[in-house]
N, C-alpha and C positions, 0 to 999 in steps of 0.2 A: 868666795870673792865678793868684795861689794862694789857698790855701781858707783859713780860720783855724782852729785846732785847740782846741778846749774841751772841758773834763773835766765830767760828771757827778759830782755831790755822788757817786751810788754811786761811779761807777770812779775816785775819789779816797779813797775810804774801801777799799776793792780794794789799790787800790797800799799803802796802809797798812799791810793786814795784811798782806798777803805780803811788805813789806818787814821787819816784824815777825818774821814766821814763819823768815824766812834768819838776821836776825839775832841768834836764839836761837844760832845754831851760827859766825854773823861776821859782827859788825858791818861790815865794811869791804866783805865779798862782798854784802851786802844793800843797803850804799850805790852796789855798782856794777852792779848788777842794774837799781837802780831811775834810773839816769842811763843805763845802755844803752836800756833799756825805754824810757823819757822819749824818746830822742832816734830811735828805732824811733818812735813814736806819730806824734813831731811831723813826722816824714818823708810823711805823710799830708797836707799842706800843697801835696805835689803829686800830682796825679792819682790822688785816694783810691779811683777806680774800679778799679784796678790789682787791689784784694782781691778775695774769692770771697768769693760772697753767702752768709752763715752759713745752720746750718740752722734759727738761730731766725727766722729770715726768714717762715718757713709763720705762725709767730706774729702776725706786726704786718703790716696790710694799709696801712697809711698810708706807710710807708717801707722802702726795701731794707735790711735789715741785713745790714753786712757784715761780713769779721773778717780781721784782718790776726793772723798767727800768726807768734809771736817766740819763743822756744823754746818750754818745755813749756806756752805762756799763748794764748791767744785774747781780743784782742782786739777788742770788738763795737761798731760805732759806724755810725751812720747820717751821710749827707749829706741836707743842707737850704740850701739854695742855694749859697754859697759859706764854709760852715760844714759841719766834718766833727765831727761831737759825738760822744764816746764816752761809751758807755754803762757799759760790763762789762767788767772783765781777771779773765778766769776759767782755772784750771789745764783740760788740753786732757780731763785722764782725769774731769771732774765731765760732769754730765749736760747737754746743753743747759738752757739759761736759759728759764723760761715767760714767758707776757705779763706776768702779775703782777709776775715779778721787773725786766721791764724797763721796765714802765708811768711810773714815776715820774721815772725818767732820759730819757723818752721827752718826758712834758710837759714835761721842767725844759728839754729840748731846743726846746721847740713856744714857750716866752715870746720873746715880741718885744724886740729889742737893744735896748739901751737907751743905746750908746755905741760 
């Protein structure tokens, strides 16, 4: 059975900038960054357990965070039954992520399907 994959409002505003940030210097290498990256995410569909438990994980006691790493980015996304939600695509040299920053990606993750 496969998982479903959804984005956080944050790690959709994430992809934004740093697709922004490439394309200061090419457009065309930031459009392929952000379709390599996409199709790296959605690969998480199967057995999202496969990543190593981030170390923002000591943060959030409700859920294992974990992080799939794709080049210089980390990935940070939680599983919740058969939904893998990301949270965070953060560069690998930033500091880990606090509770704060991932609080609100965490609830947007905890609402009930609605379809």
């Amino acid at each position: 059975m496969r998982y479903r994959v959804e984005f956080a409002d944050q790690a959709k505003s994430d992809l934004f900038e740093i697709y922004g940030w490439i394309a200061e210097d090419s457009a065309v290498d930031a459009a392929r960054w952000v379709v390599t990256l996409e199709s790296k995410i959605l690969g998480l569909d199967v057995s999202p357990e496969r990543c190593v438990i981030a170390p923002e994980n000591e943060e959030i006691e409700e859920f294992e965070v974990r992080q799939l790493l794709a080049d210089r980015y980390r990935v940070l996304f939680i599983v919740r039954e058969r939904k893998v939600f990301v949270l965070h695509i953060r560069h690998g040299s930033r500091r880990t992520a606090t509770r704060e920053e991932l609080e609100g990606a965490i609830r947007e993750g905890q609402e009930p399907d609605t379809g």
